[in-house]
GUVORO-684092 format. One record per atom (N, C-alpha, C, O): x, y, z. Coordinates in steps of 0.2 Angstrom, whole numbers, plus 5000, padded with zeros to 4 digits. Atoms other than C-alpha are relative to their C-alpha. Example, Ala and Ser with C-alpha at 12.3 -4.5 7.8 and 13.67 -1.06 7.14 Angstrom:
BEGIN
500449945000 506249785039 500450065000 500950055003 499649944999 506849955036 499650055003 499950115004 
This chain:
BEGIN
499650064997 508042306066 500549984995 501149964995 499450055006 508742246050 500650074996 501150064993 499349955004 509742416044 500549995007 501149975006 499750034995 510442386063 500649955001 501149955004 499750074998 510842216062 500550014992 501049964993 499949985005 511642266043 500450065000 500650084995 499449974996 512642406052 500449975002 501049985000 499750054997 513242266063 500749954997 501249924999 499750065006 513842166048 500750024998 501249994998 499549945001 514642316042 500750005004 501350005001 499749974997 515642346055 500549925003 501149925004 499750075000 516142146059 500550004993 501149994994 499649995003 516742156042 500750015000 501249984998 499249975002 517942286043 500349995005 500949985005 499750044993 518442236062 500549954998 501149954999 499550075002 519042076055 500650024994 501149994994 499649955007 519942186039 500650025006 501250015006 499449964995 520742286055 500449975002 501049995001 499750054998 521142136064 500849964997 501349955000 499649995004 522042076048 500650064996 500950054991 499849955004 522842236044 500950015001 501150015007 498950015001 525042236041 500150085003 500650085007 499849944998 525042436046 499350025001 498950034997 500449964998 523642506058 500150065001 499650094999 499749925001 524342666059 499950034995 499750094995 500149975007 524442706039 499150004997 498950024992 500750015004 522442656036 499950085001 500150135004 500049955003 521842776027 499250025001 498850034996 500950025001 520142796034 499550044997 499050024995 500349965006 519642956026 499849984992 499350004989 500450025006 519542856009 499749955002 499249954999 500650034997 518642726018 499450025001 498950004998 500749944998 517442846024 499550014993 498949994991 500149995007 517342896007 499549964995 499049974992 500150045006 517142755996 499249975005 498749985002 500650024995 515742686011 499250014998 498749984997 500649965003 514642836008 500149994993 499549984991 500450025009 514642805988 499949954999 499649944994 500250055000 514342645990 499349985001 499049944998 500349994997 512942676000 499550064997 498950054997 500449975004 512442825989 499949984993 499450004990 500150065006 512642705972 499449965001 498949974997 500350054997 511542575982 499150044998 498650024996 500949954997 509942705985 500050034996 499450044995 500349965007 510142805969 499849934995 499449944991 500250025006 510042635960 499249955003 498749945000 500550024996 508742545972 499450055001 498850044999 500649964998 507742675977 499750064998 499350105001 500049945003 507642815966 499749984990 500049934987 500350035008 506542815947 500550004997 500749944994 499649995006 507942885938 500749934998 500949914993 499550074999 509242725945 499649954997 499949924993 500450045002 507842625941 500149994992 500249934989 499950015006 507842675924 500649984995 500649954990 499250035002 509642655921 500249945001 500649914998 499750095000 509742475927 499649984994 500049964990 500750005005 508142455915 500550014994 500749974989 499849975009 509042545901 500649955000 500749924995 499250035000 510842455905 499749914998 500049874994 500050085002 509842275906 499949984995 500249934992 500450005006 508942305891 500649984996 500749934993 499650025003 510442345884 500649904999 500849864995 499750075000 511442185889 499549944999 499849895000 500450045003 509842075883 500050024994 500349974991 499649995006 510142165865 500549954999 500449904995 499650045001 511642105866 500149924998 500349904993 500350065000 511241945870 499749964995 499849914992 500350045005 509941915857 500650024992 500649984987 499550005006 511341975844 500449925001 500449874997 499650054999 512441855851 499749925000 500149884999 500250065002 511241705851 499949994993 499949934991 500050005007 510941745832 500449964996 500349924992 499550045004 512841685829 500049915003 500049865000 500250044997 512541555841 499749934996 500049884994 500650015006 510941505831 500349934995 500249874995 499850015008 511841495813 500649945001 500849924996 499550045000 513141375820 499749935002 499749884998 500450064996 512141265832 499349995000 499049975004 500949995000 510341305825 499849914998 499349895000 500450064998 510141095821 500349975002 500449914999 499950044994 510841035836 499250015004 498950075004 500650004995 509240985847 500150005004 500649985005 499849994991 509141015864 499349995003 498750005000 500750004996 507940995878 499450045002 499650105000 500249914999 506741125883 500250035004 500050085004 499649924998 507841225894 500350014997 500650064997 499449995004 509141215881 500849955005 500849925010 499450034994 510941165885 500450055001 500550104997 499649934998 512041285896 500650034996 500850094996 499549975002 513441295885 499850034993 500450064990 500449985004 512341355869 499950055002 500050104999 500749955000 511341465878 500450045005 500250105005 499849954998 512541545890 500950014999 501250064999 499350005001 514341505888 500250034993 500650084992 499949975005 514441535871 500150074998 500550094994 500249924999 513841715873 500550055001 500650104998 499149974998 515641765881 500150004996 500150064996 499550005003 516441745864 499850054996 500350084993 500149935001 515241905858 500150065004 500150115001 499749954995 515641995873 500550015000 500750075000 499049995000 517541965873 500050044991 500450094990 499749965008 517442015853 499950085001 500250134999 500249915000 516242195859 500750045004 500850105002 499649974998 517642225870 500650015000 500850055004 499650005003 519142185862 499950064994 500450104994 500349955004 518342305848 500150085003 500450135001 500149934997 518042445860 500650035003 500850085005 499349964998 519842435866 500450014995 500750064995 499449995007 520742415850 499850104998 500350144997 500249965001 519642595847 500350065004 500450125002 500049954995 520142675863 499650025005 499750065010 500650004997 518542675869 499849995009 499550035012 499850054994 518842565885 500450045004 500350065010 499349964995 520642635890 499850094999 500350125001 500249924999 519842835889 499549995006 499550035011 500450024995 518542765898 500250005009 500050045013 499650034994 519542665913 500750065001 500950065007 499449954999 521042805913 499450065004 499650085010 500249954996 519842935919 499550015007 499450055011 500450024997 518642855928 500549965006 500249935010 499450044996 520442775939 500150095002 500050105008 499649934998 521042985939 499649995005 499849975011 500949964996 519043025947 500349945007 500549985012 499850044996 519542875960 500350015005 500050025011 499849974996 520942935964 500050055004 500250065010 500249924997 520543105968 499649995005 499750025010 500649974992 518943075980 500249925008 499949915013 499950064997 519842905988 500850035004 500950015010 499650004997 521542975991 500549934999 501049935002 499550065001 522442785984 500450034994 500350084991 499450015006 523742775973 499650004991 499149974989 500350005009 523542815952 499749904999 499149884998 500150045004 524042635948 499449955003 499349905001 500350054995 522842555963 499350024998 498949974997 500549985002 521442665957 499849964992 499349944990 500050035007 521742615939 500049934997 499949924991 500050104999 521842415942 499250005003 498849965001 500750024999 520142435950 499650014994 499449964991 500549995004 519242515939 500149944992 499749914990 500050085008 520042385921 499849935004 499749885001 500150084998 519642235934 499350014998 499049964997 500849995001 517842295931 499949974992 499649924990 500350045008 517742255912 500649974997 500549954991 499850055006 519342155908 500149955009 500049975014 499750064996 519841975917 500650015006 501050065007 499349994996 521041945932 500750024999 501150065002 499550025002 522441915922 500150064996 500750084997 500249955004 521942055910 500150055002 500550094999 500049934997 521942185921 500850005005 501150065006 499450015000 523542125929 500550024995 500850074995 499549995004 524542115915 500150084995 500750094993 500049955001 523942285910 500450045005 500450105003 499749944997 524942365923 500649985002 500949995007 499450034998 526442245921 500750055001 501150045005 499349954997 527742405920 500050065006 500450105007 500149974992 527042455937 500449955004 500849995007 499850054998 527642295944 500750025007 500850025013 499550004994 529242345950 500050075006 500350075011 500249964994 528542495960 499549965006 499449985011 500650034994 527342385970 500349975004 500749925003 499750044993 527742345988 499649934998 499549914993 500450034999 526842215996 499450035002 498950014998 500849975000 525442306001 499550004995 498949984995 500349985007 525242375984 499749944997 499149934995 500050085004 525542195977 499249975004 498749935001 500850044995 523942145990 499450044996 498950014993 500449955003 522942305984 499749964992 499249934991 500250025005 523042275966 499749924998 499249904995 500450085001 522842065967 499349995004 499149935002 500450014998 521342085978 499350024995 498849994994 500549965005 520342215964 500049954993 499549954989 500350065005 520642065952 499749945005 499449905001 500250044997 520141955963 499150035002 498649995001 500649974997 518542055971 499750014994 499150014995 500249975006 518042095951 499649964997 499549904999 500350085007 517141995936 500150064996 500050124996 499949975007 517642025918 499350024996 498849994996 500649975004 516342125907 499849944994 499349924992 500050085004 516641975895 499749955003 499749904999 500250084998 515741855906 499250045004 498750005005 500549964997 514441975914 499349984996 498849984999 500550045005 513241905897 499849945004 499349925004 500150094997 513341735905 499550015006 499049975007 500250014996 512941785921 499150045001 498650025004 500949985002 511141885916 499749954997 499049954996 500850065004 510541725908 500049955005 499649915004 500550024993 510441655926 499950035005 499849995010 500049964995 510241775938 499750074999 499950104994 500149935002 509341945939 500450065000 500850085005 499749955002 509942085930 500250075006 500750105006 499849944995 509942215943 500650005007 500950045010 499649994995 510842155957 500649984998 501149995002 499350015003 512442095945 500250054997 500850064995 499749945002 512342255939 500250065007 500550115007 499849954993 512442345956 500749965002 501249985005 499650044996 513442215960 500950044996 501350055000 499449995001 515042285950 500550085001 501150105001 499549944995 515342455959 499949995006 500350025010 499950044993 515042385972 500649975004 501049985009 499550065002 516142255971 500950034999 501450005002 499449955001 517642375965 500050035007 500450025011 499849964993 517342475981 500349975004 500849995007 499750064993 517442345994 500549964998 500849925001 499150054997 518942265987 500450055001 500850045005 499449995000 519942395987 499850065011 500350095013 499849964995 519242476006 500349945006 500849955010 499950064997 519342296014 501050024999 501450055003 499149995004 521342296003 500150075004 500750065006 499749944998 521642466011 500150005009 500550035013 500049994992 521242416030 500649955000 501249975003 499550044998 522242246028 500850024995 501350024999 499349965002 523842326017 499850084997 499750104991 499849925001 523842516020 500650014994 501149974992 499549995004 524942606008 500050075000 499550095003 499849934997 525742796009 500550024992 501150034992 499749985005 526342845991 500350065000 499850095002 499849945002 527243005987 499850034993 499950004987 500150005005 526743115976 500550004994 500250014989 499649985004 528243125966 499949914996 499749904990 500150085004 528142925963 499349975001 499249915002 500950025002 526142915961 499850034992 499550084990 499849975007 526442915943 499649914997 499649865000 500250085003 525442755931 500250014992 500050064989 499850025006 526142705915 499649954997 500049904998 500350065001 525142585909 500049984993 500050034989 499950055005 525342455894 499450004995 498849984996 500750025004 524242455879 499649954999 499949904997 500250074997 523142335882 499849954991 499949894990 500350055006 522542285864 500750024997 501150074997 499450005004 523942225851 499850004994 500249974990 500250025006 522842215837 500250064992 500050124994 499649945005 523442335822 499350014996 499350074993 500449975004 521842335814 499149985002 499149925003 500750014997 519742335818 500049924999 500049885003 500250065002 519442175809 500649945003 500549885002 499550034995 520942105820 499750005008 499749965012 500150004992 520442155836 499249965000 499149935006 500750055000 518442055831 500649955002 500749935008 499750075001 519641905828 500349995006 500049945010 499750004994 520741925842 499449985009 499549955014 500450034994 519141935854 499649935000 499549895005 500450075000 518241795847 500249945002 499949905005 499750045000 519541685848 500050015010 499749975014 500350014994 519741755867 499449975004 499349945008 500650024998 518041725870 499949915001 499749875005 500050105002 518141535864 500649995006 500549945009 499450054995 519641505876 499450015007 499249975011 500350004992 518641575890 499549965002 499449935007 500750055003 517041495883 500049925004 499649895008 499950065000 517941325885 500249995006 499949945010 499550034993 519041335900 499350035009 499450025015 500550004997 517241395909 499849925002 499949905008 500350045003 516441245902 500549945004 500249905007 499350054998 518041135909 499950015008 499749975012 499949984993 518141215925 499249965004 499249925009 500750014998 516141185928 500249925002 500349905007 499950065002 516341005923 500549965006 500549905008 499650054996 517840975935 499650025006 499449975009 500249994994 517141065950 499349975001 499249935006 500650064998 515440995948 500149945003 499949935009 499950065000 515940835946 500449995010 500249965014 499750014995 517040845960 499750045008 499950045014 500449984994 515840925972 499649934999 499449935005 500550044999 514740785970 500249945002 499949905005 499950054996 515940665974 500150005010 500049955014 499750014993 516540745991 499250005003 499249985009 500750024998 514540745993 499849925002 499449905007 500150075000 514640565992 500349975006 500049945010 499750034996 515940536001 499750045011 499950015016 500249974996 515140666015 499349955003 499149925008 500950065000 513440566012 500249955004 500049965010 499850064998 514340406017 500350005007 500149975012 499849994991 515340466033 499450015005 499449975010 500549974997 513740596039 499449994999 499050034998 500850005003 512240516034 499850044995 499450084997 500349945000 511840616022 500250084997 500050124992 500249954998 512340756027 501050034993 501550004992 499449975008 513440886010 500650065004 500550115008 499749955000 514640996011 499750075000 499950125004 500449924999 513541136006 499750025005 499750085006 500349984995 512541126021 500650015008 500550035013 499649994993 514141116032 500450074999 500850095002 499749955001 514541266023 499450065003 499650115006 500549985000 512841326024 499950035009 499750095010 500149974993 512841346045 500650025004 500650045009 499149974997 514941386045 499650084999 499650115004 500249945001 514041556037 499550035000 499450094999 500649984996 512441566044 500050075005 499650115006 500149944995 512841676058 500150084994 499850134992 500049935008 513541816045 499350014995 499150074994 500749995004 512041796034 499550025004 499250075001 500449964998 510841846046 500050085002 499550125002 500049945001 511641996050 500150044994 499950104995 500049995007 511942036031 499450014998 499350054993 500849975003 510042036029 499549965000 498949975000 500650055004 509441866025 499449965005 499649945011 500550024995 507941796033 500349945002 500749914998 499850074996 508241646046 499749954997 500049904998 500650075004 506941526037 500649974994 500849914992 499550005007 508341566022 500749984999 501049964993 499349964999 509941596029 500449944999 501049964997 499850075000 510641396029 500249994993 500749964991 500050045007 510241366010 500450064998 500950044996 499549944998 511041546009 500749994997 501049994992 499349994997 512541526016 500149944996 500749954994 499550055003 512941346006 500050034994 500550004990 499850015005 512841415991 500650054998 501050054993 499749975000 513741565995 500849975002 501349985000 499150045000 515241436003 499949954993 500549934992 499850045005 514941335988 500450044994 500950024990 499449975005 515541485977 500850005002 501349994998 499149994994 517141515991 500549914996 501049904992 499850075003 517541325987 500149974994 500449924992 500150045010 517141295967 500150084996 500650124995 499749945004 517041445957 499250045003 498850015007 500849964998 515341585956 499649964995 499049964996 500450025004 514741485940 499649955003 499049955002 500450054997 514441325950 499650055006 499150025009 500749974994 513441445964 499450014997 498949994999 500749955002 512541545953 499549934996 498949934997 500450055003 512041385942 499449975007 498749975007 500450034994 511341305961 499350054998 498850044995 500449964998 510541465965 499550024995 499050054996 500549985005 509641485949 499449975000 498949984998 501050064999 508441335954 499750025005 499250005006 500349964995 508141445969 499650065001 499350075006 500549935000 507341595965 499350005003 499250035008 500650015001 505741555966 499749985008 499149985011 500250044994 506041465982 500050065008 499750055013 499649984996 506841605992 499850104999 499650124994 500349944999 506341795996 500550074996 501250084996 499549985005 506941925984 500750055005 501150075001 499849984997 507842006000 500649944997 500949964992 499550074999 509041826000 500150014991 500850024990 499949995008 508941855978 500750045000 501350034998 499349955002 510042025980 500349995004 500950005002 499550004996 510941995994 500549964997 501149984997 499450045001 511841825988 500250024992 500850024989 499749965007 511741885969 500750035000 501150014996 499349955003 513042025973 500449985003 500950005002 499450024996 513941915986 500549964992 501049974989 499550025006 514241805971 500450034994 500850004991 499749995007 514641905956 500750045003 500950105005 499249975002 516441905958 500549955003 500249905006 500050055002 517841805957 500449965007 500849925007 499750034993 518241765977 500049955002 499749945007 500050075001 518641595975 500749965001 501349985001 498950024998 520241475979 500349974993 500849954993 499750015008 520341435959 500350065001 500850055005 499849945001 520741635959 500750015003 501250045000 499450014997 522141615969 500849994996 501250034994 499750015007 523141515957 500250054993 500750074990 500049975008 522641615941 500350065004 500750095000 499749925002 523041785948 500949995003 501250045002 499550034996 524741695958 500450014992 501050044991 499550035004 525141625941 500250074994 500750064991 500149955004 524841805931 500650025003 501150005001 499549974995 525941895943 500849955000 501449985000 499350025001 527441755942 499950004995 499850064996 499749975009 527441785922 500250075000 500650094996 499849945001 527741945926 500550025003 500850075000 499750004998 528741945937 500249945007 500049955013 499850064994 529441775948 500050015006 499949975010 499849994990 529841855965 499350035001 498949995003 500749974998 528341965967 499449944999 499049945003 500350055002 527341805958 500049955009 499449935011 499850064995 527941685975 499850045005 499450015008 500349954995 527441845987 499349985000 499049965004 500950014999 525641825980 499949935003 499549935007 500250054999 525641635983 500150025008 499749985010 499650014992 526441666002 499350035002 499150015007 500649954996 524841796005 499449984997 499050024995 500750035005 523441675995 499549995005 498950015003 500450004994 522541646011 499750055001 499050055002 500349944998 522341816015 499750024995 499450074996 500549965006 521641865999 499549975000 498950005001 500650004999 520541765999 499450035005 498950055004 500349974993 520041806016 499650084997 499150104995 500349935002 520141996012 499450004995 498950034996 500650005006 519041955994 499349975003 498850015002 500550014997 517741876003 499850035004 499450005007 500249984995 517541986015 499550064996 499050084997 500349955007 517242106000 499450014998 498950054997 500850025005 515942015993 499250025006 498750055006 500849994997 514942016008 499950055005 499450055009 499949924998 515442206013 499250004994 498650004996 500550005006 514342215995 499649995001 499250045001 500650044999 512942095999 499750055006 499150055007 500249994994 512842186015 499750084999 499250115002 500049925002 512842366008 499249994995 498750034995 500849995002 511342285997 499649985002 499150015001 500750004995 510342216009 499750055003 499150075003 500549944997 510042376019 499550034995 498950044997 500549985005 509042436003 499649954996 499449954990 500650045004 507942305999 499549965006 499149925003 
């Protein structure tokens, strides 16, 4: 009944994708098909199979390495500040980014990253049938930032329709930066944030392909792409990340602060009209129906659903912080399914930043993405919980 009801899901999803779609005639459903079934066989080699098993294992491990490297510098800076016994979030997970942002700024200045992401964009192409530069904006949204990955393909810019322009701002938006992916393992478990990122690359871009199809020639399916590191030397490109990391660190830390804050007012002011009664929970039975087909138990599916609209509304950090006091409460089925809804960045701050990346780059296509901000989110959320839905069947 529940792979049924999570077929069901499935197929609402992309209905409502089709429903929104600019050209039904050009979808492209052979890469849909495509990307579906890997999705699906990613899902089951890393769920259900020893060897996946081991690889999340071995991948966790690695990013908790990491981890304890990076609270070391942490430590040496803020080892006698006291804190309470859980610690304070910005010591203990925030700070973390500014080791990550340094490993991966490192690994680009090397070539490491861009050999990586260029072939792993070709492989894309080939068994999907999109476009080089569509392929290639997926796969760097996976380990660098919105903006990041954007700007990376700024002398594409003026080949991108609007479709295109839809495609690639959906895949930064559907994504999370490998710089921040540290943060999110120190509240959440390791395995469904980690399924959750090809996952997450697939479904933005099959969703992006139903609501802006695209039809490229081979003549002009060509990617030029921008170096992405400007650091001239090893011991430049550490400083250049740390320093990114500290901006991001901060503007995390800022973000949290206002959105909290600011959800607890409109709680108040809800309290006061509705008895009571919060946002989250009126979020919670707006996405109720969806959630059951998705996976999640009905006992569940309420506290679920708010925290999954709580990300839609604030950002994923205020969800995932919620959902962290929930583990314990809630069945590990409801664990991965809203896990992989949230890790990414399909939120209405997103909007903005990737709006505001794209008018640097270019001002007319910049005002395009603002006119079509609605629908991305729509399209990105619909993403997330194509993802959630593809991991409920295997759990």
């Amino acid at each position: 009944m529940g792979i049924l009801l999570g077929i069901l899901a499935v197929a609402i999803i992309l209905g409502i994708a089709f429903l929104m779609s600019n050209d039904r005639k050009n979808i492209n459903y052979k890469g849909i098909a495509v990307m579906l079934v890997v999705q699906l066989l990613i899902t089951a080699f890393m769920f259900n199979t020893t060897i996946g098993k081991i690889i999340i294992d071995g991948i966790s491990a690695g990013f908790n390495k990491l981890i304890e490297f990076g609270s070391v510098g942490v430590d040496f800076v803020l080892g006698g500040v006291e804190v309470g016994e859980n610690g304070v979030f910005f010591f203990n997970v925030l700070l973390i980014i500014i080791f990550f942002a340094t490993i991966l700024s490192v690994l680009t200045y090397l070539k490491i990253l861009p050999f990586i992401i260029k072939y792993l964009g070709w492989g894309l192409s080939k068994i999907t049938g999109l476009p080089k530069v569509e392929s290639f904006n997926a796969v760097n949204s996976i380990f660098f930032g919105q903006s990041e990955a954007l700007i990376a393909i700024k002398s594409q810019f003026h080949n991108l329709n609007d479709n295109r322009l839809y495609i690639v701002s959906a895949s930064a938006m559907g994504s999370v930066s490998a710089s921040i992916v540290g943060a999110y393992l120190g509240m959440l478990p390791s395995q469904y944030i980690l399924v959750a990122l090809p996952l997450n690359m697939f479904s933005a871009l099959i969703v992006s392909s139903i609501i802006a199809p695209v039809k490229v020639s081979k003549e002009d399916d060509k990617v030029d792409i921008q170096d992405v590191s400007n650091a001239k030397s090893f011991f430049e490109a550490m400083g250049n990340g740390a320093l990114d990391g500290g901006k991001i660190a901060l503007i995390v830390a800022s973000m949290l602060i206002a959105f909290i804050a600011s959800l607890e007012l409109v709680n108040w002011l809800f309290g006061a009209v509705f008895n009571g009664f919060t946002l989250q929970e009126l979020l919670g039975y707006i996405i109720a129906p969806i959630g059951l087909l998705m996976g999640i138990p009905a006992a569940e599916v309420v506290d679920a659903g708010a925290i999954m609209g709580t990300k839609i509304v604030t950002n994923e950090f205020v969800a995932m912080l919620e959902f962290s006091n929930m583990l314990d409460s809630v069945s590990e089925k409801t664990v991965g399914i809203v896990t992989v809804f949230l890790t990414s960045f399909a939120n209405f701050s997103s909007i903005g930043i990737i709006a505001g990346t794209v008018q640097g780059i270019d001002a007319e296509k910049g005002g395009r993405v603002s006119g079509f901000g609605m629908k991305l989110l729509i399209g990105a959320t619909l993403g997330s919980m194509l993802s959630a839905t593809i991991a409920g069947l295997f759990l």
